[in-house]
MISE-18319 format. One record per residue: x negated, y, z negated of N, C-alpha, C, CB in turn. Coordinates in steps of 0.1 Angstrom, whole numbers, padded with zeros to 4 digits, always signed. Last residue first. Glycine has a CB too. Example, Ala and Ser with C-alpha at 12.3 -4.5 7.8 and 13.67 -1.06 7.14 Angstrom:
// MISE-18319
-0128-0022-0071-0137-0011-0071-0129+0000-0079-0141-0006-0057 -0132-0057-0078-0123-0045-0078-0132-0033-0078-0113-0045-0090 
//
This chain:
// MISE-18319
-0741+1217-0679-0738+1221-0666-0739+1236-0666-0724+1215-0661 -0755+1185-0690-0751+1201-0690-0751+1204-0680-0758+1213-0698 -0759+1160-0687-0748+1158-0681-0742+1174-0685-0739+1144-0685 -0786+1154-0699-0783+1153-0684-0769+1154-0677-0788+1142-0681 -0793+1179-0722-0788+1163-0715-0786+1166-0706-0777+1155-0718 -0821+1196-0743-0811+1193-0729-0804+1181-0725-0820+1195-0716 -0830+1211-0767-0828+1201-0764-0817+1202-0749-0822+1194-0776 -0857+1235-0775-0842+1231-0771-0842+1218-0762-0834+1244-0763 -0882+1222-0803-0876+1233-0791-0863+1229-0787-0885+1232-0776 -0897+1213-0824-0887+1203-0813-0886+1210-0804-0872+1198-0816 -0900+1238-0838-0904+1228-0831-0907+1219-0825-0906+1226-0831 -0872+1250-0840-0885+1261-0833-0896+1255-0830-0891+1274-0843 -0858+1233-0851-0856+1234-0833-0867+1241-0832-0841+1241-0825 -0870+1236-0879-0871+1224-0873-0872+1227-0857-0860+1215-0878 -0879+1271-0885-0866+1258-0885-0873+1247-0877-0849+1262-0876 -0903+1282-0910-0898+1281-0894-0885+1267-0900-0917+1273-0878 -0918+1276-0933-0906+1276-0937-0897+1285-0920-0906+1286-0956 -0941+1274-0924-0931+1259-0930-0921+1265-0930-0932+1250-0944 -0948+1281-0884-0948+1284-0904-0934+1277-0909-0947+1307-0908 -0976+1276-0864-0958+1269-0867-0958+1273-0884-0955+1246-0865 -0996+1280-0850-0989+1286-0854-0976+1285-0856-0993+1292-0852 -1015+1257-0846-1002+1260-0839-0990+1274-0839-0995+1250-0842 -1026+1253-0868-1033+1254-0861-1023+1261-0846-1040+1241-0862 -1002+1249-0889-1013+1257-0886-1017+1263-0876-1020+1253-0889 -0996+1222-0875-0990+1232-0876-0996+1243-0878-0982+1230-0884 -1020+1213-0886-1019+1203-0874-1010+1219-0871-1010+1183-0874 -1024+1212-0916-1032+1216-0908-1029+1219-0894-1039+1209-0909 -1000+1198-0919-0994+1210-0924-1010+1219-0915-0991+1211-0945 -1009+1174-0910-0995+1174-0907-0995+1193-0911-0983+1162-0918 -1024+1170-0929-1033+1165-0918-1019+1174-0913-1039+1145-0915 -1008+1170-0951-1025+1174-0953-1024+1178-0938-1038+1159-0957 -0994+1147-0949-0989+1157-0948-1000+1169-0948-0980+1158-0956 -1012+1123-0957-1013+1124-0941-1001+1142-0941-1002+1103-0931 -1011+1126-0983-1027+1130-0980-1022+1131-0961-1043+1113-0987 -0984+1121-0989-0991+1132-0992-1003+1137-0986-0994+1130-1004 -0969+1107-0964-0971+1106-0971-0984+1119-0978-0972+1094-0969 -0930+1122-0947-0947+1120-0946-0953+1118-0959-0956+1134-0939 -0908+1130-0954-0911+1118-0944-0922+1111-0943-0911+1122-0931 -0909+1149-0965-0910+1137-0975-0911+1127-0969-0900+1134-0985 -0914+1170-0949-0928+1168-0963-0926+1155-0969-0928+1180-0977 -0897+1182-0939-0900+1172-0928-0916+1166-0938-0902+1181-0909 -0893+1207-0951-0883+1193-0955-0890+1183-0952-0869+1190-0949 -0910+1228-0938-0912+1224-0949-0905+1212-0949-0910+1233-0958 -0888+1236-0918-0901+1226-0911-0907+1222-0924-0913+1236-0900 -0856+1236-0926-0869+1240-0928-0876+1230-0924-0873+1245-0940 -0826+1231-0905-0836+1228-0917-0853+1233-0916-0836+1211-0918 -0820+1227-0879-0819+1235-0888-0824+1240-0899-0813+1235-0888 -0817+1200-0874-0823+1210-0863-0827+1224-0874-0809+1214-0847 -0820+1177-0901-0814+1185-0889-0822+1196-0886-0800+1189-0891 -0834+1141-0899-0833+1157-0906-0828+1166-0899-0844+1163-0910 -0816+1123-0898-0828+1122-0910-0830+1136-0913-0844+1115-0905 -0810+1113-0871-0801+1121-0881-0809+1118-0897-0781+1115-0881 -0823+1105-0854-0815+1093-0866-0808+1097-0876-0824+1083-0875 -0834+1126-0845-0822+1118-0833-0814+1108-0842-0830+1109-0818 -0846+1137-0858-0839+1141-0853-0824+1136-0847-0845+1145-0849 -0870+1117-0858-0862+1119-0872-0847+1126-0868-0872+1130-0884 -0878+1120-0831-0870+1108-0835-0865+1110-0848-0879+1095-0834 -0890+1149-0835-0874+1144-0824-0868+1133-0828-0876+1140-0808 -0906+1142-0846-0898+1153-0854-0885+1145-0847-0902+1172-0850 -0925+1127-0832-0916+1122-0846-0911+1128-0845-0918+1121-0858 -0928+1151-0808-0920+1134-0809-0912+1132-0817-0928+1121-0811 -0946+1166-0823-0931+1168-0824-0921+1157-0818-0929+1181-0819 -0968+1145-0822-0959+1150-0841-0945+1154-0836-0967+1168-0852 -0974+1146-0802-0972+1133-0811-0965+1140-0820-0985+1124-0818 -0981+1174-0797-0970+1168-0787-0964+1153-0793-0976+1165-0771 -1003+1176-0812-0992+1184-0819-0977+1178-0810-0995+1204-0817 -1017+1145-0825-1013+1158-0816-1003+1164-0821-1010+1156-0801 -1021+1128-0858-1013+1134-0846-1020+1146-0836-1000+1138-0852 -1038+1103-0873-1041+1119-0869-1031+1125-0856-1058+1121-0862 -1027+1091-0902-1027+1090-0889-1025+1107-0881-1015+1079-0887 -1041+1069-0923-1039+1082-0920-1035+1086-0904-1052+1090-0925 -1032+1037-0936-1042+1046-0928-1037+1065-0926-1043+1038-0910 -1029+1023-0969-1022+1028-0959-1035+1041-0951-1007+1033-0965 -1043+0992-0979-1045+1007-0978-1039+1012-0966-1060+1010-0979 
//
């Protein structure tokens, strides 16, 4: 039996970042997409989590990731 796993909102947007970064899903894309990553009953928990945050699905992905920086902008 697969567990459920309760994120922070600073845990979740981690994931986001690592889906980000494997090119899984882009910056751009609806915060809705990020639904098949996740399994039904833990997107539950995932669409509460946002909520609570006031993050709306159909927001872009960077609006929760936020902006990205490297270390070599100038």
């Amino acid at each position: 039996m697969r567990t459920i796993h309760q994120y922070s909102i600073t845990e979740f947007q981690d994931e986001v970042r690592a889906l980000v970064a494997r090119g899984s899903v882009g910056r751009q894309q609806r915060i809705y997409e990020l639904r098949k990553h996740f399994g039904d009953r833990e997107w539950q928990n995932v669409e509460r989590l946002l909520e609570e945050y006031d993050y709306l699905l159909r927001g872009h992905i960077i609006d929760l990731v936020g902006k990205e920086s490297w270390t070599n902008d100038y």
